[in-house]
DRENPA-3360 file (N, C-alpha, C; in nm, 2 decimals, always signed):
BEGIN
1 = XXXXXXXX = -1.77/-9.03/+5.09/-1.65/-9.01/+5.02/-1.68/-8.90/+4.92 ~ -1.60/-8.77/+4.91/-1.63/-8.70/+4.85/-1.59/-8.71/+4.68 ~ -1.64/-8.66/+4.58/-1.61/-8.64/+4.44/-1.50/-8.67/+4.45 ~ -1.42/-8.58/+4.44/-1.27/-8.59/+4.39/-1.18/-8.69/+4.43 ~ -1.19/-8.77/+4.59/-1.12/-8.87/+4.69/-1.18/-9.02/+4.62 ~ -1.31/-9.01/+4.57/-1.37/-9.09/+4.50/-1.31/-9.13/+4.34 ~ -1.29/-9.02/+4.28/-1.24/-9.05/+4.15/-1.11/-9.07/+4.21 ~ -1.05/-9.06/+4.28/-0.94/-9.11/+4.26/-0.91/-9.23/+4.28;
9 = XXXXXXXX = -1.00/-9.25/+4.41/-0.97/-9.42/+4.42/-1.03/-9.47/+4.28 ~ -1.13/-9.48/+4.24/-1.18/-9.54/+4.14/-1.05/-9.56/+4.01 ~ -0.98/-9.42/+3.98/-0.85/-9.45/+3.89/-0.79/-9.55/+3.97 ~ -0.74/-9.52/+4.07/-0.59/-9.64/+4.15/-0.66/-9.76/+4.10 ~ -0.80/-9.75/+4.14/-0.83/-9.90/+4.12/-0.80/-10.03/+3.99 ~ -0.88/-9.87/+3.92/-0.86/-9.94/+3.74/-0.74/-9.98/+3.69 ~ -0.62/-9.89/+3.76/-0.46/-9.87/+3.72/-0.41/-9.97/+3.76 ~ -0.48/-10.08/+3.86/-0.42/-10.12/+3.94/-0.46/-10.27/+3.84;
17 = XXXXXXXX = -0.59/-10.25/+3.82/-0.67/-10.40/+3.72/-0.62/-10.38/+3.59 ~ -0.60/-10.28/+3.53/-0.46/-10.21/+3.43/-0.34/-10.34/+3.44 ~ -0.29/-10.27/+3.56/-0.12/-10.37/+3.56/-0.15/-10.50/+3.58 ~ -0.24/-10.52/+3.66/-0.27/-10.68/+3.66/-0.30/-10.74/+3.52 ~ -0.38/-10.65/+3.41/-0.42/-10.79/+3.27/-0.26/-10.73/+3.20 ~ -0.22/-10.61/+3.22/-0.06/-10.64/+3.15/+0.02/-10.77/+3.18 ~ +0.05/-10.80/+3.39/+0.13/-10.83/+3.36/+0.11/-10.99/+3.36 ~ -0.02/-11.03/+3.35/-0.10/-11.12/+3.31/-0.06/-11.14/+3.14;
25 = XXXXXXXX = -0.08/-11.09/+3.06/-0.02/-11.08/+2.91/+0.08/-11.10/+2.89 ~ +0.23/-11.07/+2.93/+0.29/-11.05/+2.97/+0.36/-11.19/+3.01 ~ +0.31/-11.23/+3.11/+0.35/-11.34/+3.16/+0.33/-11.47/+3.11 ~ +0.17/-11.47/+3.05/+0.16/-11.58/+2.96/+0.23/-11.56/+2.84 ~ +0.25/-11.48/+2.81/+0.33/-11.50/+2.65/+0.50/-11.50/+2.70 ~ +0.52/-11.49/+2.83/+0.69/-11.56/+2.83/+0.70/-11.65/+2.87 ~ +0.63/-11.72/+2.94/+0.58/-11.85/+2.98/+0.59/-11.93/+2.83 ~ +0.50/-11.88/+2.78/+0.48/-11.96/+2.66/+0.60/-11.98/+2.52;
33 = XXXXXXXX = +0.65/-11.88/+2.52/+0.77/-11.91/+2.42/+0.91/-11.96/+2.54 ~ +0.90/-11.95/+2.64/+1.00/-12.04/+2.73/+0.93/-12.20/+2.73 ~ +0.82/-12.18/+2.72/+0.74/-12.35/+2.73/+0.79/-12.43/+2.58 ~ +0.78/-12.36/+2.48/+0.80/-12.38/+2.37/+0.94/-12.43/+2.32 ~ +1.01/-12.30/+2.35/+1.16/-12.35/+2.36/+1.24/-12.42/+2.41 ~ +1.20/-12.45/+2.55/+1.31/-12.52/+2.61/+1.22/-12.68/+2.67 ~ +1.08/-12.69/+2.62/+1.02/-12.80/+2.64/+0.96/-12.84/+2.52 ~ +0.94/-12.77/+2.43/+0.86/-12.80/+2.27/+0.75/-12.82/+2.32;
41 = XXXXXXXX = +0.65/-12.75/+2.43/+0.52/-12.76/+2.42/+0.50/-12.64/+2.48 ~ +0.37/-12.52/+2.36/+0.35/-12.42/+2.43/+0.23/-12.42/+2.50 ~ +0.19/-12.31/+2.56/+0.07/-12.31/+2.63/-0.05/-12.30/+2.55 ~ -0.14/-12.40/+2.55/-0.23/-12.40/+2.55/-0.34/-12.30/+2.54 ~ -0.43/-12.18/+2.42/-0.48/-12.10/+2.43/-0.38/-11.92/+2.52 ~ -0.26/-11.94/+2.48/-0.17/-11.84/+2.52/-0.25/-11.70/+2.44 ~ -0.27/-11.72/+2.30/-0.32/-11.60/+2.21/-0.45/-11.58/+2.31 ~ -0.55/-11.66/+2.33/-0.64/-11.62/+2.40/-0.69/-11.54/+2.51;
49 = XXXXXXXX = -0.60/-11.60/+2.60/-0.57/-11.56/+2.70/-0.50/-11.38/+2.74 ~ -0.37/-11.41/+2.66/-0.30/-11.24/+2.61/-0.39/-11.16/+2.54 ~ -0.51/-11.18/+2.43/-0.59/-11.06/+2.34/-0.69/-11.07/+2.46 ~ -0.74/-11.14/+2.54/-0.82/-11.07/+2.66/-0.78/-11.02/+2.76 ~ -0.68/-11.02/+2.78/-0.56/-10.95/+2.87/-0.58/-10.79/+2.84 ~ -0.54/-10.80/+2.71/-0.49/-10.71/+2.62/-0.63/-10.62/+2.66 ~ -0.78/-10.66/+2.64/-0.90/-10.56/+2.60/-0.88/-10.53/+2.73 ~ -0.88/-10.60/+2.82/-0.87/-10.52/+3.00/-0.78/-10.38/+2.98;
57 = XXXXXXXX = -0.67/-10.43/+2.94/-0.53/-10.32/+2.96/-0.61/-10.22/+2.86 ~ -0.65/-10.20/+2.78/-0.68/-10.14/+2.65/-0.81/-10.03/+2.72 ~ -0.89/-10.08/+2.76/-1.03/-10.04/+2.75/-0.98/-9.95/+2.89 ~ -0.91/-9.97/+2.99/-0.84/-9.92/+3.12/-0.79/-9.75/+3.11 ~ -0.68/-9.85/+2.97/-0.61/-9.72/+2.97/-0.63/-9.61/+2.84 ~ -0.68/-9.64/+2.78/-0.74/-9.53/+2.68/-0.81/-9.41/+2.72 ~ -0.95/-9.45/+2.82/-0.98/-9.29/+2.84/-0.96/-9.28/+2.98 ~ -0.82/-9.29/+3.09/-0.72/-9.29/+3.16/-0.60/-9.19/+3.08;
65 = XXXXXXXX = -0.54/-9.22/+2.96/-0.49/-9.14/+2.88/-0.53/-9.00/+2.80 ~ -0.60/-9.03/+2.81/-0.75/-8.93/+2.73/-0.74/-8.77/+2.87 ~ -0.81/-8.83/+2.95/-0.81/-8.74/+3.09/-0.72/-8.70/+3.12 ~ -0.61/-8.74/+3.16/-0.47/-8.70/+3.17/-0.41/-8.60/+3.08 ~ -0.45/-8.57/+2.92/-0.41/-8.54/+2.84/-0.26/-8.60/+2.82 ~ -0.22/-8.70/+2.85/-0.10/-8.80/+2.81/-0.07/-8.86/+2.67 ~ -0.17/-8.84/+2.62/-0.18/-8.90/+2.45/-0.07/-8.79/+2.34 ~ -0.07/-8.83/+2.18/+0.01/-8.75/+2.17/-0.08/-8.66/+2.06;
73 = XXXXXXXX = -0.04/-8.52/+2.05/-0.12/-8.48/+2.02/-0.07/-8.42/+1.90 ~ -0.10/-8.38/+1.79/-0.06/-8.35/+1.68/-0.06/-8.17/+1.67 ~ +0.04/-8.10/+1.77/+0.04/-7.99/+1.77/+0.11/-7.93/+1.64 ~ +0.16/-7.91/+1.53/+0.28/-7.86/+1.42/+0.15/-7.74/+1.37 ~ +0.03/-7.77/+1.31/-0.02/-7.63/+1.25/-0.10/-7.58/+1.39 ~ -0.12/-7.66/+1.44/-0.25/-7.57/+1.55/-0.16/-7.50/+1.67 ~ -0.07/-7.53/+1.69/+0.08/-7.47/+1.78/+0.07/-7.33/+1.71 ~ +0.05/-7.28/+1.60/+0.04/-7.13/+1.55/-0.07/-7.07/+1.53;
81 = XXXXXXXX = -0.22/-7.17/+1.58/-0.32/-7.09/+1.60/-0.29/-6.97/+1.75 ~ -0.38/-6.86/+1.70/-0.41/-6.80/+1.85/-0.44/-6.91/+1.95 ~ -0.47/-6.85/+2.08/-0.51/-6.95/+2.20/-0.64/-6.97/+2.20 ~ -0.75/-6.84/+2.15/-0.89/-6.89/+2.14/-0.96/-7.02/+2.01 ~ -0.84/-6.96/+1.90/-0.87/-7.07/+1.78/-0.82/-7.19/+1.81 ~ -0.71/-7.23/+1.89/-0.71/-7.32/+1.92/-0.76/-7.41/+2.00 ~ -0.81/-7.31/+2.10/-0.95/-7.42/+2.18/-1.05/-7.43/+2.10 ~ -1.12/-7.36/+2.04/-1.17/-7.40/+1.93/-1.18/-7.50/+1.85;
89 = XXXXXXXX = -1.07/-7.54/+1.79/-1.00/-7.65/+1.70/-1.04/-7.76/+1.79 ~ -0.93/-7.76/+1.89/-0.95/-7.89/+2.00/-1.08/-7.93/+2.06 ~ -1.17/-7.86/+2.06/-1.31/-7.88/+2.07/-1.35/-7.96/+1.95 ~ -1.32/-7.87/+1.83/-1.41/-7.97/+1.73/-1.37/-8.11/+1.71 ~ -1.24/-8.12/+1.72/-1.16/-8.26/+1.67/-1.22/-8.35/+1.75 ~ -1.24/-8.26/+1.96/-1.31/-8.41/+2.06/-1.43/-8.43/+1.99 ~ -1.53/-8.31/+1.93/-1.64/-8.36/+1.91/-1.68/-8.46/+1.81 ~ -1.60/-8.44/+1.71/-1.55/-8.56/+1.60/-1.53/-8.67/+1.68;
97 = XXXXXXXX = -1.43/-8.71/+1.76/-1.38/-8.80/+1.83/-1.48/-8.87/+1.89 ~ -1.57/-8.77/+1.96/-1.67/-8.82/+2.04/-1.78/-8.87/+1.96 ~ -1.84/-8.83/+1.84/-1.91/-8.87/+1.73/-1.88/-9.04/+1.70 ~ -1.73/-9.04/+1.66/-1.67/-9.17/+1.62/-1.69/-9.22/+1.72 ~ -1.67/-9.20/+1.84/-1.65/-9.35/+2.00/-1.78/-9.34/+2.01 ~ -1.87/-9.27/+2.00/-2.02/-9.27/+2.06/-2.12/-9.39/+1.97 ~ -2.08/-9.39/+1.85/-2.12/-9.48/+1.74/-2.06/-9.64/+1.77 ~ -1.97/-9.64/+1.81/-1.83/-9.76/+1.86/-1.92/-9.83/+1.99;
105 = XXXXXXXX = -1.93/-9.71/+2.05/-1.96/-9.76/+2.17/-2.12/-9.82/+2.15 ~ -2.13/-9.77/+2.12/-2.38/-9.80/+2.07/-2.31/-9.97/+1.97 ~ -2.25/-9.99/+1.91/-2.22/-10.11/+1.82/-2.14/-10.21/+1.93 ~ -2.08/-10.18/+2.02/-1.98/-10.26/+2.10/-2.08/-10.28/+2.20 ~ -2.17/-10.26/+2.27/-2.32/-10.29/+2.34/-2.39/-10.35/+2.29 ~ -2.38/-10.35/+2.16/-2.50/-10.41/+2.07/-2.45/-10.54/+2.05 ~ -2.31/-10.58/+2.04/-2.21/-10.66/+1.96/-2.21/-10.77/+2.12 ~ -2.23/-10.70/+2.24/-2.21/-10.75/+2.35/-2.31/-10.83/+2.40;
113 = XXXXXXXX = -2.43/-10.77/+2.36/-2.55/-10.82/+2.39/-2.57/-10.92/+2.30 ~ -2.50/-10.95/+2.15/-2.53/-11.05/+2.08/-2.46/-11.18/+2.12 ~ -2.33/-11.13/+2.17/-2.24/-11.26/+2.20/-2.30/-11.31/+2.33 ~ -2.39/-11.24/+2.40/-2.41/-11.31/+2.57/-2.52/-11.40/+2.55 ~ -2.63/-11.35/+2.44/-2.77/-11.40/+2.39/-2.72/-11.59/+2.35 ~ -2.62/-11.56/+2.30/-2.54/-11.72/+2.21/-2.48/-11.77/+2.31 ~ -2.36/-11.73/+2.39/-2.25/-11.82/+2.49/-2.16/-11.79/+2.40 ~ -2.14/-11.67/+2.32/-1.97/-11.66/+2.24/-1.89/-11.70/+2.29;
121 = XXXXXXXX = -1.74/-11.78/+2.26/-1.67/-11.82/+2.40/-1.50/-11.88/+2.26 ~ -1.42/-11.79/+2.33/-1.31/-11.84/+2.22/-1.27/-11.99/+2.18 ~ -1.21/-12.00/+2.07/-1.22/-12.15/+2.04/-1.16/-12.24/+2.10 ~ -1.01/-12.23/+2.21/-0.95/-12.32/+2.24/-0.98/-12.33/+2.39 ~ -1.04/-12.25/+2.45/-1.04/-12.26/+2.61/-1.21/-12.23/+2.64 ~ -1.25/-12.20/+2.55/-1.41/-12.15/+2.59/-1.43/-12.06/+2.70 ~ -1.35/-11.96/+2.64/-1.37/-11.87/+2.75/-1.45/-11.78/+2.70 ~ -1.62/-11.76/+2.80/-1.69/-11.72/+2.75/-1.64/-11.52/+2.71;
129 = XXXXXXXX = -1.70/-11.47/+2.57/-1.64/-11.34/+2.53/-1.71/-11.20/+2.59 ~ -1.86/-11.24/+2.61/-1.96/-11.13/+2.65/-1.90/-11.01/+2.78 ~ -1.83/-11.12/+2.86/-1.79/-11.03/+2.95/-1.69/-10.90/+2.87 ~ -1.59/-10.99/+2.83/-1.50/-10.89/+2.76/-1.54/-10.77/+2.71 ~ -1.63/-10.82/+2.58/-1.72/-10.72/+2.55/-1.77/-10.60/+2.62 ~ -1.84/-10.66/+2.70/-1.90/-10.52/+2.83/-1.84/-10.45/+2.89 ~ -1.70/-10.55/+2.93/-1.59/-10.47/+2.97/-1.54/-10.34/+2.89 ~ -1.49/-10.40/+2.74/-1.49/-10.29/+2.62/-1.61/-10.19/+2.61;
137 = XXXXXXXX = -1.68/-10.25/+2.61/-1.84/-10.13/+2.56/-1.84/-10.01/+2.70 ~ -1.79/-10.07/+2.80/-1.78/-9.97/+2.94/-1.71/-9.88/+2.96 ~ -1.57/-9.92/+2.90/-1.44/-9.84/+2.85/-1.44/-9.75/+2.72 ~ -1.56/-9.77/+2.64/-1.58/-9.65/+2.53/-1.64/-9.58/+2.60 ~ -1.78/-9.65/+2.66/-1.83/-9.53/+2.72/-1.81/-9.43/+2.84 ~ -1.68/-9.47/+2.92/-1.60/-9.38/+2.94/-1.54/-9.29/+2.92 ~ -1.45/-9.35/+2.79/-1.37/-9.26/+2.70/-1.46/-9.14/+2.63 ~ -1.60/-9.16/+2.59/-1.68/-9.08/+2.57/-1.75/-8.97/+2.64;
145 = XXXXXXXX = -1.74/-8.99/+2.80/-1.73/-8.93/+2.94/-1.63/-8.83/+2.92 ~ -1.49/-8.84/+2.88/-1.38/-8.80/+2.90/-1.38/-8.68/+2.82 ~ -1.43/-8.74/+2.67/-1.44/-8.67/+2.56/-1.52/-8.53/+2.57 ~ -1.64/-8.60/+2.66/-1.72/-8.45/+2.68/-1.69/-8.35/+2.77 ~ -1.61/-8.40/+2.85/-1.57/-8.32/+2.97/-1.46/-8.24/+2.87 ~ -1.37/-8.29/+2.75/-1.28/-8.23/+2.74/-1.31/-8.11/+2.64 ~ -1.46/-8.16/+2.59/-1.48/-8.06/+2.50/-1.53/-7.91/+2.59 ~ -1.61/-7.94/+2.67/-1.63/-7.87/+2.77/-1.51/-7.75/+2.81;
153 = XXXXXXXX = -1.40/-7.79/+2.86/-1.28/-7.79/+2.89/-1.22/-7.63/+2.80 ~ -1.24/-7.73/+2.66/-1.17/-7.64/+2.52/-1.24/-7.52/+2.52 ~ -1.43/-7.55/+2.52/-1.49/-7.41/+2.46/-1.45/-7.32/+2.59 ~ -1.50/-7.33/+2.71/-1.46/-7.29/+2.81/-1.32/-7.18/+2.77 ~ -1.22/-7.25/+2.75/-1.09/-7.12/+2.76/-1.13/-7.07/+2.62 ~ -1.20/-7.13/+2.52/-1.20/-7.04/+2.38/-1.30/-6.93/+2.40 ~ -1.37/-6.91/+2.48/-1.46/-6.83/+2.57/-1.38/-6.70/+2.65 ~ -1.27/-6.73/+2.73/-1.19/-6.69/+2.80/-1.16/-6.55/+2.73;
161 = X = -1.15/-6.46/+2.75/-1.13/-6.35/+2.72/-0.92/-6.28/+2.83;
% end
């Protein structure tokens, strides 16, 4: 499989484990206020369940958004730089960015390896957390992948003559 037919499956795939912990989240939390309301008993570990939902959906689609350039971007003063200052600019802000997730991500590996060392495990279902974690720590360091490529990206056209 070559590069490109590869990343792609690799996105469908993610996008695809994406919509599954949405509509997993989603489901349990209408479940749960329909359990609630119309039986007066809710579901059991519903918060639990939806904020681990939630890091799947999260950690998926952040640097999925990132790559895409889908995010929003705060064009109003840099929209009147030239085009080389503004790859420029956009360069420095990823490398900032990448500064901040790279630090995130070295602490969320660290944070991951602490909770698997113990059996971290949420309090009403025991559902163990480590995974989650790695899942997250895997998703920064993606987004941090993303980040480099995009800085890459910027100097490149600020280069462009």
């Amino acid at each position: 499989m070559s590069g490109p037919k590869l990343y792609d499956y690799v996105v469908k795939a993610l996008l695809i484990l994406a919509t599954l912990a949405l509509i997993a989240m989603a489901t349990i939390i209408a479940m749960n206020i329909l359990g609630r309301t119309l039986f007066g008993k809710p579901i059991l570990g519903t918060i639990e369940i939806a904020g681990l939902a939630g890091v799947v959906f999260a950690t998926i689609a952040v640097p999925f958004v990132e790559k895409e350039h889908r995010n929003v971007v705060m064009e109003v003063v840099a929209s009147r730089f030239p085009r080389r200052m503004k790859a420029f600019t956009d360069a420095f802000v990823l490398l900032v960015s990448l500064g901040a997730v790279g630090v995130l991500t070295w602490a969320m590996f660290r944070e991951s390896q602490h909770a698997a060392s113990f059996g971290e495990a949420t309090t009403v279902m025991r559902i163990p957390l480590a995974p989650f974690k790695y899942i997250w720590s895997v998703g920064a360091a993606l987004l941090c992948i993303v980040l480099l490529w995009n800085i890459i990206v910027s100097v490149k056209k600020g280069l462009k003559r």
